[in-house]
N, C-alpha and C positions, 0 to 999 in steps of 0.2 A: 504494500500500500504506500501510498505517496503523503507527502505532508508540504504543507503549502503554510507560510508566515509573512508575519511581516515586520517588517524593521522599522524601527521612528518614523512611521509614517506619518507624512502631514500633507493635507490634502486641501483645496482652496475652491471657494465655489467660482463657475465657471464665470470667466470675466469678470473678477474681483478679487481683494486683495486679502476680503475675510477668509480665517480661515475655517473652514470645517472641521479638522482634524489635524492636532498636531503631538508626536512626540508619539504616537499609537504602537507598543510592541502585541504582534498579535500571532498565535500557531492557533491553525485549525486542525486540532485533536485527531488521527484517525481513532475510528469506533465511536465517536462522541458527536455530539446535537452543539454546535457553536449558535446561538444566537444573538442576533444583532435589532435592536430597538432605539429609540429615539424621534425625538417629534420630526412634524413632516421640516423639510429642509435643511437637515441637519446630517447628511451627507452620507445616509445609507446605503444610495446608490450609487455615488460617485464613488467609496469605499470597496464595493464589489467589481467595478467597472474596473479599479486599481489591480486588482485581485485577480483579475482574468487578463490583466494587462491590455485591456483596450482604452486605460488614461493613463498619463505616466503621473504619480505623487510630484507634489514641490516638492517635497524632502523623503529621503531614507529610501530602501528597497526593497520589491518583493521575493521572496525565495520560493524555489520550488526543487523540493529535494537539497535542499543545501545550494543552490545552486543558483543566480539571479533566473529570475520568469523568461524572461528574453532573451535569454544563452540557450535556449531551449527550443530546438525546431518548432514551427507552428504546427505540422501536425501529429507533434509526441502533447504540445498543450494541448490539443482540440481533443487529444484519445485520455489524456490526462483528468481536467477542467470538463465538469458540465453546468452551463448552468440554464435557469430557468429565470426567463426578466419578467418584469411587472406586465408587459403588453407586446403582443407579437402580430405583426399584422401579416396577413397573406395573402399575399398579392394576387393570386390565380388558386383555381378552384384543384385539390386533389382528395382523394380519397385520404379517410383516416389512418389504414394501417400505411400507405405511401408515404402521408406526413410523419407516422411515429419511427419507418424505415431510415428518415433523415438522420435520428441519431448515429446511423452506422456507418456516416460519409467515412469519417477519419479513418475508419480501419478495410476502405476498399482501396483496392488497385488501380489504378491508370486503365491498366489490360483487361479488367474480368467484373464484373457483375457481382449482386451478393452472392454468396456461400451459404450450405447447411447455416454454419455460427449463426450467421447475420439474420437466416431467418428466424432462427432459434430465440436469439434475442429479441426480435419484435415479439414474437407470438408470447413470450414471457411476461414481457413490458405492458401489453393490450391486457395478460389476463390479470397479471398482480395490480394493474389501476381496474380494473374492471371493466373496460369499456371494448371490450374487445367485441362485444353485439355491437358497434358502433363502427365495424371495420370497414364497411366499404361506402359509408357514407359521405359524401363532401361537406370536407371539416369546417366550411363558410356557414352550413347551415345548423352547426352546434348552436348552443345556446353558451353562455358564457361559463357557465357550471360545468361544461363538458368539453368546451376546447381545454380548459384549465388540463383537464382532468388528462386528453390526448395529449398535451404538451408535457405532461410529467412524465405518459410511458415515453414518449420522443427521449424526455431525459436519461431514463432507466436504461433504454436501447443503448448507449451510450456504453453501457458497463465501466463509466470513468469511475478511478476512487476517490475522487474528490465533485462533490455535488456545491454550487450554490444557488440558490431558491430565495429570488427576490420578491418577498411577499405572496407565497405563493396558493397562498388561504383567498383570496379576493376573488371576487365573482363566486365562491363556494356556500352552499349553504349548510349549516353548520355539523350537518351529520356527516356530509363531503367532507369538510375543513376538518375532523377529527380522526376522520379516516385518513386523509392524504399523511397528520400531524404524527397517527399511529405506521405506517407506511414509514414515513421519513427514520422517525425514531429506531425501529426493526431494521433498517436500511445500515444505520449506523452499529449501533448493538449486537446485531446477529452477523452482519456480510462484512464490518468491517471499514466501513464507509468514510471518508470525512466531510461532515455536513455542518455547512455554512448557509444560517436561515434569517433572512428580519421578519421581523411581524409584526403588526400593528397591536393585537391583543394580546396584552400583557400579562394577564393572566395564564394565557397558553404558552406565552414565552417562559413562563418560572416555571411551568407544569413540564413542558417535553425538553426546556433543554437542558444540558450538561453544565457548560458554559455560557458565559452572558458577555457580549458587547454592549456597555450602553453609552451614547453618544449624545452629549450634555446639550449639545445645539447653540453654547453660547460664545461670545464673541474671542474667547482663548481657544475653543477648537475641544476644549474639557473631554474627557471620556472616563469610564471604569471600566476593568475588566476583572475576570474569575467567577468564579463558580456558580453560578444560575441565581441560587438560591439567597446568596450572599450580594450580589451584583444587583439584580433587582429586589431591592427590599422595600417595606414603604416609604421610608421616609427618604431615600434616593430617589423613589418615583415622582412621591410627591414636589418634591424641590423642583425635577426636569420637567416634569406636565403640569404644574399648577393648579394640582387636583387634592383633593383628601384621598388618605388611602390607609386603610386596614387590614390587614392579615388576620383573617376567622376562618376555624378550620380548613386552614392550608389551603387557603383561596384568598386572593385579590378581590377588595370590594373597593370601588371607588365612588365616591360623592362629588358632585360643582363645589368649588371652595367660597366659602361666604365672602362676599362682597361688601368693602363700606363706601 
C-alpha cells in the first residue's frame, strides 16, 4: 500500500494573498478514514487539489511514497490517486457500466482493450455500490443520488490504494450517505485502503473517521490535526462554526448560538 503526506503545507486562495493553509504537516494513514472539515471556503478543496497534484502549494511538498508527487510518472499517480470531486459533468451520453469502466484507463495498454482484470473490476465496483441494475443505462438520466452512487464504483474500478472523496455524501439521501460512509470505512479497515474524506456533517465526520483534519478558515490559515475524536470536539467546533455544540451520548448536537 502506498502513503501519501504532506509537508508544511501552505496553501492561498486563488488570486489572493490570504492564506488558507499554512505550516499543514499531514500522512494519510493507510487502513485508516482521514477526515477533513471546515467551513465553506476554507480551503478543503484546494487542499485535495494539492494532494492529487493538480495545484502546486505556496509552501512545503507533497510526498508520495517518500518521494515528491511529481517525481512520479502520471500514470503510476493516476493507478496510485483516486479521487472523487464535488461535481463531475458529462459531456456526452454513455452507459453506466462504460462510465464506471473509466476507472480502469491507467492500467490499459496503448495496444489492447480491457482484460479478464478490468472486467472483473467493474463488475465488483457496480455490485459493492449496488447499482449494478443501473448498468446499461445513460448515466445523464440518473438522478443525483445515483450518478453519486456510479461515480464511487468508477472510483472503486480504480483498485488505487489511496482514495480521496470530496464531499462525497451530497446529492445522497441519508440511508445512501451511510451506506457509501459504511463502504468507505470497510474500504479502509478491511482492504487496507488510504482514505482521504471532507464532509460537511460533523457529526459523521467524528463517527467514521480515524483521523481529523480541521481547517480553522481564519485569516493565519489555522488548522488541527489527530485523532477524530480528539480533533473535533465541541468546543473546537464551536469556536470554527459559531454554533453551540454538545457531546450526548456520543453524538454531536448542535444549536444557533444566541444572538445580542
Amino acid at each position: 500500500m502506498s502513503e501519501l503526506r504532506g509537508e508544511g503545507l501552505g496553501l492561498r486562495a486563488p488570486k489572493s494573498e490570504r492564506w488558507l493553509v499554512r505550516g499543514l504537516d499531514l500522512r494519510i494513514a493507510t487502513g485508516a478514514v482521514t477526515v477533513l472539515v471546515g467551513p465553506n471556503g476554507s480551503g478543503k478543496t484546494t487542499l485535495m487539489r494539492a494532494l492529487l497534484g493538480l495545484t502546486a502549494p505556496a509552501q512545503g511538498r507533497v510526498l508520495l511514497d517518500g518521494a515528491p508527487l511529481t517525481a512520479h510518472p502520471r500514470r503510476h499517480r493516476a493507478r496510485t490517486l483516486a479521487w472523487l470531486p464535488q461535481r463531475t459533468a458529462l459531456p456526452w451520453g454513455m452507459a453506466v457500466e462504460s462510465l464506471v469502466a473509466l476507472g480502469r484507463t491507467p492500467h490499459l495498454s496503448a495496444l489492447s482493450g480491457p482484460g479478464d482484470g478490468d472486467r472483473r473490476a467493474v463488475e465488483s465496483a457496480l455490485e459493492r455500490v449496488g447499482v449494478a441494475h443501473l448498468r446499461r443505462r445513460d448515466a445523464r438520466t440518473l438522478s443525483g443520488g445515483e450518478l453519486q452512487r456510479v461515480l464511487l464504483a468508477r472510483l472503486l474500478a480504480t483498485e488505487a490504494p489511496v482514495l480521496i472523496l470530496d464531499e462525497p455524501t451530497t446529492a445522497l439521501d441519508v440511508g445512501h450517505a451511510l451506506d457509501l460512509l459504511e463502504l468507505v470505512r470497510s474500504l479502509a479497515h478491511e482492504s487496507g485502503r488510504a482514505v482521504f474524506m471532507s464532509l460537511h456533517e460533523l457529526d459523521w465526520a467524528r463517527r467514521y473517521g480515524d483521523q481529523a483534519v480541521l481547517l480553522r478558515g481564519d485569516a493565519e490559515g489555522g488548522h488541527a490535526s489527530g485523532a477524530a475524536d480528539t480533533v473535533l470536539d465541541p468546543e473546537s467546533l464551536a469556536q470554527v462554526f459559531d454554533v453551540d455544540v454538545e457531546l450526548r451520548e456520543d453524538r454531536l448536537r448542535f444549536s444557533p448560538r444566541a444572538r445580542s
